[in-house]
N, C-alpha and C positions, 0 to 999 in steps of 0.2 A: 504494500500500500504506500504509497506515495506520500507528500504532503498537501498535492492539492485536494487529492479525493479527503482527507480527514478533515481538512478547511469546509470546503464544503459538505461535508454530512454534519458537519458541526452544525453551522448555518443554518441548515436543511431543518435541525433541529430545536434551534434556536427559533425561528421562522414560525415552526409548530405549534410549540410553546405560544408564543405569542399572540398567536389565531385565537388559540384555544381558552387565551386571557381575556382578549377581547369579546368572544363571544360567550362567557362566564361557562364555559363547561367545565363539569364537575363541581361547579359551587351550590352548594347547598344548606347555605343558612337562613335559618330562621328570622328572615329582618324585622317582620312587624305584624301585628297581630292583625292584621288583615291578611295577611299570608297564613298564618298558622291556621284561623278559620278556614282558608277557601281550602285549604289543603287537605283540613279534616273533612270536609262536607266534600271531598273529589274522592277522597279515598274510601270513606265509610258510607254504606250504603244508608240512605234514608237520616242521616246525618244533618242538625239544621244548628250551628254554631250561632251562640250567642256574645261568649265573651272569651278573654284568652289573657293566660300571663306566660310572659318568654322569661327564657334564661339568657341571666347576661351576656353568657358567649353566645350563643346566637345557636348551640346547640341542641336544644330541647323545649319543648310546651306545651302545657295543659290549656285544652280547651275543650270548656261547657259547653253541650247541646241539649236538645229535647230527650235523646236518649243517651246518658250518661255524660261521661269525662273522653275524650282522647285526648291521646297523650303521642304525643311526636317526638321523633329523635333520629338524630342525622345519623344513617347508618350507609358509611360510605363516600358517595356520591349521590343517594339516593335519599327523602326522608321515608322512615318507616313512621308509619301510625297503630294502635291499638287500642281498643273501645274497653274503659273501666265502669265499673258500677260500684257509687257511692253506698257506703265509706270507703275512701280512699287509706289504705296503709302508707301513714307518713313513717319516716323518720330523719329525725336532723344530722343535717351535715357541716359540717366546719365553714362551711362555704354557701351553702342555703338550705334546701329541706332535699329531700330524696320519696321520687313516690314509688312504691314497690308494685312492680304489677302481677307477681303472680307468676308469670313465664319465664322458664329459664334462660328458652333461648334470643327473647326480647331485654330482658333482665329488670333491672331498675335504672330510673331517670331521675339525673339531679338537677337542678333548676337552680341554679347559681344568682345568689343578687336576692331570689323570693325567700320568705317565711312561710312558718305553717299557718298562719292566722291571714296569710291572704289565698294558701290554697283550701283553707276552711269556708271562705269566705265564698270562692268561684264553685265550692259544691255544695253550700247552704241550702239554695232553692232546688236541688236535686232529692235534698237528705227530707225532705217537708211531706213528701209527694206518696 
């Protein structure tokens, strides 16, 4: 191999990259709770989002609907969602609350930046019903 071929596959590469900056693939955080809503209501069937809190990194989010809690989280490239039913298993983390969901292989989601008393609060009007 030469020096030009590795200049240019560098380049080539470089170039790639680039594209792929510009046109955010593979980005997938959580920016604003208008996303995490439309997100839940695309993924979960029958799903009608009312309200939502994000995690500071832009990792993970709970959002209230008519039927339950989901709950989001960046896996990958991709967000994955799953549908909980109130009460919700808190526990706290050094860093915010942690909502447990039960699945192994989904696990548990920390919520970085929230408390328990504001994800008490987003399944109040679920726990009443």
């Amino acid at each position: 191999m030469n020096w030009l071929q590795l200049g240019g596959s560098l380049a080539a590469i470089l170039l790639l990259a680039w594209i792929a900056r510009l046109l955010r693939l593979g980005e997938s955080r959580i920016t604003d709770p208008e996303m995490a809503k439309a997100t839940a209501e695309a993924m979960l069937a029958g799903f009608e989002a009312r309200d939502a809190l994000l995690s500071g990194d832009g990792n993970a989010a709970i959002v209230s609907g008519n039927a339950g809690i989901a709950v989001l989280k960046r896996h990958g490239a991709k967000v994955a969602v799953r549908r909980l039913v109130p009460p919700l298993a808190l526990r706290p983390a050094v860093e915010g609350v942690r909502v447990e969901t039960g699945e192994s292989f989904f696990g548990g989601v920390t919520l970085f930046g929230v408390i328990e008393d504001d994800v008490r609060r987003l399944e109040a009007p679920l726990t009443l019903v």
